[in-house]
C-alpha positions as CSV (number, residue, x, y, z in Angstrom):
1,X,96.0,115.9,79.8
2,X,95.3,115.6,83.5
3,X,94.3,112.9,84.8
4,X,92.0,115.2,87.0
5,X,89.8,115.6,84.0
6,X,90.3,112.2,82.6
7,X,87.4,110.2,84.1
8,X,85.4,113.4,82.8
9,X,86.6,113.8,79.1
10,X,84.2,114.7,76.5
11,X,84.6,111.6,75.0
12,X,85.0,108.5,76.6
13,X,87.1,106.2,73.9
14,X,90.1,108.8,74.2
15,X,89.7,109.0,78.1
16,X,89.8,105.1,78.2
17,X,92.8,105.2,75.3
18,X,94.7,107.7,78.2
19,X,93.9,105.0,80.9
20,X,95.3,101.9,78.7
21,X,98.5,104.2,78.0
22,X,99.1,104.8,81.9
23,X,98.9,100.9,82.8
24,X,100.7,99.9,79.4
25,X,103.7,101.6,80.2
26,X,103.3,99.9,83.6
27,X,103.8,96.6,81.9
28,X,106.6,97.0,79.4
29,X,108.7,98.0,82.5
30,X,108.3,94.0,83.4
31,X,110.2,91.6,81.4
32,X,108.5,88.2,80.3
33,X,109.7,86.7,83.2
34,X,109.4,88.7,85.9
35,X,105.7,89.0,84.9
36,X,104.9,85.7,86.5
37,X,106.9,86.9,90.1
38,X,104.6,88.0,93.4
39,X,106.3,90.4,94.6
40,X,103.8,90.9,97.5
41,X,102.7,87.3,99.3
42,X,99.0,88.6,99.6
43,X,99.1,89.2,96.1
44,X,98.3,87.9,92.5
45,X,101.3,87.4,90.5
46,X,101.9,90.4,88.3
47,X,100.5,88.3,84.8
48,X,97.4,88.6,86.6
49,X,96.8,92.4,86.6
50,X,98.2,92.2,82.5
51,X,94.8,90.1,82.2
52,X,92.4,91.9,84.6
53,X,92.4,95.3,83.3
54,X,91.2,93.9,80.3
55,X,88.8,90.8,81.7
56,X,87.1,94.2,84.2
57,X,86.5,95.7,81.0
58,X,85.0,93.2,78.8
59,X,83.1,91.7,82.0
60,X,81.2,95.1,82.7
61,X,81.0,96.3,79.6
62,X,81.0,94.2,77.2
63,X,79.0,91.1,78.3
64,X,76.8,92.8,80.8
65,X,76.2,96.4,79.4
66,X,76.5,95.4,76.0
67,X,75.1,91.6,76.3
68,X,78.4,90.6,74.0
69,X,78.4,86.7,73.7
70,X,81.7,85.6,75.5
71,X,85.0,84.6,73.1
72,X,86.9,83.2,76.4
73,X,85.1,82.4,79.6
74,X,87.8,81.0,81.4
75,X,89.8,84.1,80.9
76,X,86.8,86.4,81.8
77,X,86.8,84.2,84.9
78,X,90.6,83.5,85.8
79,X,91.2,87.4,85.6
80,X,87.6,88.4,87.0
81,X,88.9,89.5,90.9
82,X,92.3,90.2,92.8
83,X,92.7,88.9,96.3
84,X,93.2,90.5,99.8
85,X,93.5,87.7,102.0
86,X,93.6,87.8,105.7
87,X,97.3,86.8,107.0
88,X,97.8,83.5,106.9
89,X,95.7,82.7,103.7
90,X,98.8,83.3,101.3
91,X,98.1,82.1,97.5
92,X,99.6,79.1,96.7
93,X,99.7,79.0,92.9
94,X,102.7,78.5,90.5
95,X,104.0,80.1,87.5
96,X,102.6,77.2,85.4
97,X,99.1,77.7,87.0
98,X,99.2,80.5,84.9
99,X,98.9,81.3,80.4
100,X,101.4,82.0,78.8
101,X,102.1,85.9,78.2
102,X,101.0,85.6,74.0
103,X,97.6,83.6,75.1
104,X,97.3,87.0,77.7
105,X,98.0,89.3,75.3
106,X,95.6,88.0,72.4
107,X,92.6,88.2,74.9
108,X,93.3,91.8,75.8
109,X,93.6,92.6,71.9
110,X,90.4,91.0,71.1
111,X,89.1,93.0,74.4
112,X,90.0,96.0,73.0
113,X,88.9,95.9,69.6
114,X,85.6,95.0,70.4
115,X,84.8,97.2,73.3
116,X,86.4,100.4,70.8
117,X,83.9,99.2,68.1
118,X,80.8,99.6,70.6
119,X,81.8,102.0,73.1
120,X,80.0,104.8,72.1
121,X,76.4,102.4,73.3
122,X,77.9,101.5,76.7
123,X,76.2,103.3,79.8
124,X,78.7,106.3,80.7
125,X,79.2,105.4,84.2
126,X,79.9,101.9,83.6
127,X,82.9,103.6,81.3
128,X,84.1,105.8,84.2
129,X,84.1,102.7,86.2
130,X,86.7,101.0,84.0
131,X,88.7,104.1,83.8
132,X,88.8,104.8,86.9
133,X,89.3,100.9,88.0
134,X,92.2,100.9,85.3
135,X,93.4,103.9,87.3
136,X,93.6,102.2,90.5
137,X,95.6,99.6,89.3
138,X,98.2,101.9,88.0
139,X,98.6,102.7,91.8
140,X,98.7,98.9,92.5
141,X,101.2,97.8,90.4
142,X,103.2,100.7,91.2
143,X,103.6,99.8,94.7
144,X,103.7,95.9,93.8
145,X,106.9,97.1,91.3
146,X,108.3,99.0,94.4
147,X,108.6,95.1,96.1
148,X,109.7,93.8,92.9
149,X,113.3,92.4,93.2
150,X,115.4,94.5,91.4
151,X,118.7,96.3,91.3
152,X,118.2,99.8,92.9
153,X,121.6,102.3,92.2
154,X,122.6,104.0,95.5
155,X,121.4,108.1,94.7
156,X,122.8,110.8,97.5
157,X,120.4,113.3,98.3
158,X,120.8,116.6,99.8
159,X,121.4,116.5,103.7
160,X,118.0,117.0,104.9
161,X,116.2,117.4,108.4
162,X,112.5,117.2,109.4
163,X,110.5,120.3,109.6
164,X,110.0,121.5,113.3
165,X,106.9,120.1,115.0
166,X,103.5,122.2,114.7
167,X,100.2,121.9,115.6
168,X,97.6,123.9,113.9
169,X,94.3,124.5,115.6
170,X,90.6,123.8,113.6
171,X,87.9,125.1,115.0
172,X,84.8,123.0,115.7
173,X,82.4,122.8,112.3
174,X,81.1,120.8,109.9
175,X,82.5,118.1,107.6
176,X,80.8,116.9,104.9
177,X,81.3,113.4,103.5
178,X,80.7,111.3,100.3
179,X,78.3,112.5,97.2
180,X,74.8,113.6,97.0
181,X,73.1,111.5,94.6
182,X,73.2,113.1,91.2
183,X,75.2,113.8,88.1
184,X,78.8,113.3,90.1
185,X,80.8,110.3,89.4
186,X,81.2,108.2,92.4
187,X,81.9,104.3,93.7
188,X,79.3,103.0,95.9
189,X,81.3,104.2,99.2
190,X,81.1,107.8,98.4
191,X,77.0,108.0,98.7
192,X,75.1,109.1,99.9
193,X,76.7,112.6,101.2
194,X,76.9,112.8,104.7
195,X,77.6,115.9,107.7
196,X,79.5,115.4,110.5
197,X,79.7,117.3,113.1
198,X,83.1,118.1,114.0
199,X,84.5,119.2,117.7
200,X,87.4,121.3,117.9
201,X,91.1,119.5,117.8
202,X,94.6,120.5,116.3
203,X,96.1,118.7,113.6
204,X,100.1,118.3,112.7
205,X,101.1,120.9,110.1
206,X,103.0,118.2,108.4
207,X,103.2,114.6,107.6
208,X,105.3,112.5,110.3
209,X,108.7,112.6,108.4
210,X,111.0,109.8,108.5
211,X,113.2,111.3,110.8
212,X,110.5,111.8,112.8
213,X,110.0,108.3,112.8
214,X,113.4,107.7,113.2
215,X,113.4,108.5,116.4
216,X,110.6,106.3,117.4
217,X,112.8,103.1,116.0
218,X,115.8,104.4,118.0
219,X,113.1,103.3,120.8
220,X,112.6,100.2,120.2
221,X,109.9,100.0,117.7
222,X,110.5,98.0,114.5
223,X,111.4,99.9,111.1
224,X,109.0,100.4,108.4
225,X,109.0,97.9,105.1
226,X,110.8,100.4,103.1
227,X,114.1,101.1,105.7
228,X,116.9,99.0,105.2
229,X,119.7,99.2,107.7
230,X,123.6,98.5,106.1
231,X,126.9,98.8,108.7
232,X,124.3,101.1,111.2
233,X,122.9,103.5,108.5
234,X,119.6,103.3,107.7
235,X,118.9,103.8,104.0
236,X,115.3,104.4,102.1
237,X,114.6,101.7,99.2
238,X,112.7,104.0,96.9
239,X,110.8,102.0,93.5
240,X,113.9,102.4,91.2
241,X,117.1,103.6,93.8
242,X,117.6,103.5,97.2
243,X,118.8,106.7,99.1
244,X,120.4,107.2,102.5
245,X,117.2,107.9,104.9
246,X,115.7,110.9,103.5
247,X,115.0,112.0,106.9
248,X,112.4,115.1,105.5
249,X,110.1,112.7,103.2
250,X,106.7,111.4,104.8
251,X,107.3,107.9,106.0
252,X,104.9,104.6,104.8
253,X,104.1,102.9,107.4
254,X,101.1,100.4,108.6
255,X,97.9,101.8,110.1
256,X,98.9,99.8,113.1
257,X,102.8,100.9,113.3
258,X,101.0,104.5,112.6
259,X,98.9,104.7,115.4
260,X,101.2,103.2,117.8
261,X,103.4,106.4,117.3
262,X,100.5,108.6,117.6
263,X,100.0,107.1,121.0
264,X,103.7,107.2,122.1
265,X,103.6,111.1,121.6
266,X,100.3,111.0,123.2
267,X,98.1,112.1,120.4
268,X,95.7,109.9,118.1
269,X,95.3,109.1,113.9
270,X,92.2,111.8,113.0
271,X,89.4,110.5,112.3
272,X,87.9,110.6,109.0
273,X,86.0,113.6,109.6
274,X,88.9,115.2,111.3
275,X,91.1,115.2,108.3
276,X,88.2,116.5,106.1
277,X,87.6,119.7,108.9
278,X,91.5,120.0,108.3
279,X,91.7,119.7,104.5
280,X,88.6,121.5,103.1
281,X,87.3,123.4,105.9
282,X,87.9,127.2,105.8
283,X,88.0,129.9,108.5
284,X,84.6,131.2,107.5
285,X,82.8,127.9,107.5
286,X,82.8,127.2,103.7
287,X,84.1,124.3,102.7
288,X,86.5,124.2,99.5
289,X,86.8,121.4,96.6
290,X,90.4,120.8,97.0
291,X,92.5,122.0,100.2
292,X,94.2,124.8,97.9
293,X,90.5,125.9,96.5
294,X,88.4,124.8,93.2
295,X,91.4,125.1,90.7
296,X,92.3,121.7,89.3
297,X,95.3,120.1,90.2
298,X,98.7,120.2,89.0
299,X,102.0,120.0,89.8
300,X,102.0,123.0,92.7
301,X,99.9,121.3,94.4
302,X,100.9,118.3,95.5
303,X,102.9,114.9,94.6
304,X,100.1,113.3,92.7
305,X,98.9,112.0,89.1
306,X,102.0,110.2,88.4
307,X,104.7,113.0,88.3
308,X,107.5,111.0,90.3
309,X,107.7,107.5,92.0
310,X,108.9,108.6,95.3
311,X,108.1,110.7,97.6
312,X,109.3,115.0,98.3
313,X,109.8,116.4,101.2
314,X,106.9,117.3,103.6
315,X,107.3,120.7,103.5
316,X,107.0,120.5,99.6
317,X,104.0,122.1,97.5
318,X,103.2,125.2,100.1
319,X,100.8,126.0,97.0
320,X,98.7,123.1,98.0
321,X,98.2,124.1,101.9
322,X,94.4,124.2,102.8
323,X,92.6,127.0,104.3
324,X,93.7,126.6,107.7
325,X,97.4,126.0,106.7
326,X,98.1,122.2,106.7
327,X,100.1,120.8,104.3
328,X,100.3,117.8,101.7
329,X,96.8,116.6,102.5
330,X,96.2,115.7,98.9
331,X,99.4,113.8,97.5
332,X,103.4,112.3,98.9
333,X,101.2,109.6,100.3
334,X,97.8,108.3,101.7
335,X,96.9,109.6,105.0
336,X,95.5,106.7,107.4
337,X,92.5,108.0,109.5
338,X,91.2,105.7,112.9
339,X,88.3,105.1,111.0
340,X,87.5,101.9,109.6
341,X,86.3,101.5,106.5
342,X,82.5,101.4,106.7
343,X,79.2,102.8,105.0
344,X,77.9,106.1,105.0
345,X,73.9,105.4,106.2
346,X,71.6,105.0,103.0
347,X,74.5,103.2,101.5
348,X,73.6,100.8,98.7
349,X,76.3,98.5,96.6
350,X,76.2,99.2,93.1
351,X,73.9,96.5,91.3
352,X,76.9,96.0,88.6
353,X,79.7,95.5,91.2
354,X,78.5,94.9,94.5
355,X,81.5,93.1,95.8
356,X,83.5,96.7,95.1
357,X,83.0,97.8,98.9
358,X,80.8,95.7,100.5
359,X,83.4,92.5,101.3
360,X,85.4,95.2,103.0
361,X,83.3,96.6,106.0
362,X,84.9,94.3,108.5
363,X,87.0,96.3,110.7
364,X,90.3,95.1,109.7
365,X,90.1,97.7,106.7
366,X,90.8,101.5,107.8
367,X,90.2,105.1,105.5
368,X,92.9,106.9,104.2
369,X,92.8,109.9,101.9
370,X,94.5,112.4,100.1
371,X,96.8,110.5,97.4
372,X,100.1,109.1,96.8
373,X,102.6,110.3,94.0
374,X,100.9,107.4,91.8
375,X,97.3,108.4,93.0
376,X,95.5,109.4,89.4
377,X,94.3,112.9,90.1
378,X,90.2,112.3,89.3
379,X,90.8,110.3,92.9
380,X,91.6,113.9,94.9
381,X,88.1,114.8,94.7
382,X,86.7,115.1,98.3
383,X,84.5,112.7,98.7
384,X,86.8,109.3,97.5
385,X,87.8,106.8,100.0
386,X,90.7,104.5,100.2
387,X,91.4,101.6,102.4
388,X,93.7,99.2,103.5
389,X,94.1,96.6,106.4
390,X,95.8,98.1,109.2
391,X,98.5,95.6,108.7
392,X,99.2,96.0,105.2
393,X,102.8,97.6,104.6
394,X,103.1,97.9,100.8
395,X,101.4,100.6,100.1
396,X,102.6,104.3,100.2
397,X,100.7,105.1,103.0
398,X,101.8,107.8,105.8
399,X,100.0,109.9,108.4
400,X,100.0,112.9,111.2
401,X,98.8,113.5,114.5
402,X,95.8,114.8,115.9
403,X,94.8,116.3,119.5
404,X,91.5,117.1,120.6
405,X,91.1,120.2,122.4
């Protein structure tokens, strides 16, 4: 099943059963030990997110939807929230700060058997919240396994070169942002919908590829977190093996390292509304669901929902092209936008989780959309929103150029 529909199954035990399998095999690709590593400074080590999947659920669910009497309070509290500290606020826990992995695992049983007993009383949208939460975390701990130290097999790849240049032109129109209040799913960020009006501009058919980029380190500027550089090749140090610089993949970078290329080549990141005109505006002045139209997605589409844990080339998926013929703007990596993360107007936290967005409309976080290949596919719909700080360079995060006309 699709995770497209998973957030919107019939019945909600099996979709949250789905969600536990995802981030379950997640985990038993960590031994005992390496569980209480950080593999990213800014973040919790990884016995942390074993606990917190669980400790969301039975915090929102269990003991405030369900007013469940608590079995563990220090558990419900030590694994309540991750981190995003500003730079120079690392953590400075140890290993022995932490339980030990059988204490862990008994709390998430007990989790789990009680919230399956009751779930059928529990409001729906507080369920999609923890599947979709779950969700997010698959992403997470995919990208914090990608800085896990671990032995990554050289893998040759097809001699490869980025596509040509090309700038496609989209006419002035409307965008339309977030959710109308209603039946839809949606985290607090996505309400209330909003139009934008939308001057003309031309958008890069393709993601910058790391050739591309390439030639902006050649330079002077400094490689991205992924590039490794061995007796003056550069190689690619992918989740599980490590290639020699696929030079037609879409490059992760920071949304600063991002916009200082778009301002070498004299162009500029789009905007939020830019990349929404691009991806789901059409030539008539309808706007579409996906880029590609209203069928669900799947594999044609785009690099999404978990198929691989590296990126394709940028000219991959044509099937997925929107209406005005740009490419990969849903999947093979998040798009930053110059936007910073902020609300729409009317916006209102959600009463059960108002720390979700709120804490993070302070102009050091910045929109990006579309996906990665980890992104859970319910997360394409048009109107979610990511963000990260503009310095952050874990993530899987790439971008293209715009230029206003």
């Amino acid at each position: 099943m699709s995770m497209t529909r998973l957030a919107q199954s019939a019945h909600p035990g099996a979709a949250l059963a789905r969600a536990r399998a995802q981030t379950d095999s997640l985990f038993a690709l960590v031994s005992r030990e390496k569980l209480y590593d950080r593999p990213i400074a800014e973040r919790h080590r990884m016995i942390f997110y074993l606990g917190h999947l669980e400790a969301f659920d039975w915090n929102l669910i269990g003991r405030r939807a369900l007013g469940i009497p608590a079995f563990h309070p220090e558990f419900d509290k030590l694994f309540a929230f991750g981190i995003d500290p500003p730079a120079g606020q690392l953590p400075q826990d140890q290993p022995s700060d932490w339980p030990s992995l059988d204490e862990v695992r008994r709390y998430n049983l007990r989790v789990r058997e009680t919230l399956d007993r009751l779930l059928e009383d529990a409001p729906r949208q507080l369920i999609h919240c923890a599947i979709e939460h779950r969700l997010m975390h698959a992403e997470t701990f995919a990208y914090i396994l990608h800085n896990e130290n671990h032995a990554r097999p050289l893998t040759a790849l097809p001699p490869s070169v980025p596509p040509a240049p090309e700038m496609i032109s989209i006419p002035a129109g409307t965008a339309t942002l977030g959710l109308p209040h209603g039946d839809s799913f949606g985290w607090d960020n996505e309400f209330p919908e909003t139009s934008v009006q939308v001057p003309a501009f031309s958008i890069a058919r393709y993601k910058v590829a790391n050739g591309d980029y390439l030639r902006f380190v050649n330079s002077g500027a400094a490689p991205p977190h992924y590039w490794t550089r061995r007796n003056g090749e550069w190689f690619y140090r992918g989740v599980f093996a490590e290639y020699p610089l696929p030079l037609d993949w879409p490059v992760y970078v920071t949304q600063s390292e991002a916009a200082a290329y778009a301002k070498s080549a004299g162009k500029s990141l789009p905007t939020e509304a830019q990349f929404h005109r691009a991806a789901y505006g059409t030539p008539a002045g309808e706007e579409r669901v996906f880029p590609w139209g209203s069928q669900p997605p799947d594999s044609r589409h785009g690099n999404f929902d978990f198929a691989r844990w590296d990126p394709l080339p940028v000219t991959a998926n044509p099937a997925g092209d929107s209406a005005f013929g740009v490419s990969q703007l849903a999947g093979n990596g998040w798009e930053w936008t110059s936007t910073p993360f902020s609300p729409f107007s009317g916006f209102e936290p959600f009463p059960f989780y108002p720390g979700y967005s709120a804490p993070f409309f302070d102009g050091d976080h910045f929109v990006v959309k579309g996906g990665a290949p980890r992104t859970a596919a319910c997360f394409l719909r048009r109107s979610f929103r990511n963000w990260y700080r503009q310095s952050y360079p874990y993530v899987h995060a790439t971008f293209r150029c715009v230029d206003v006309q």
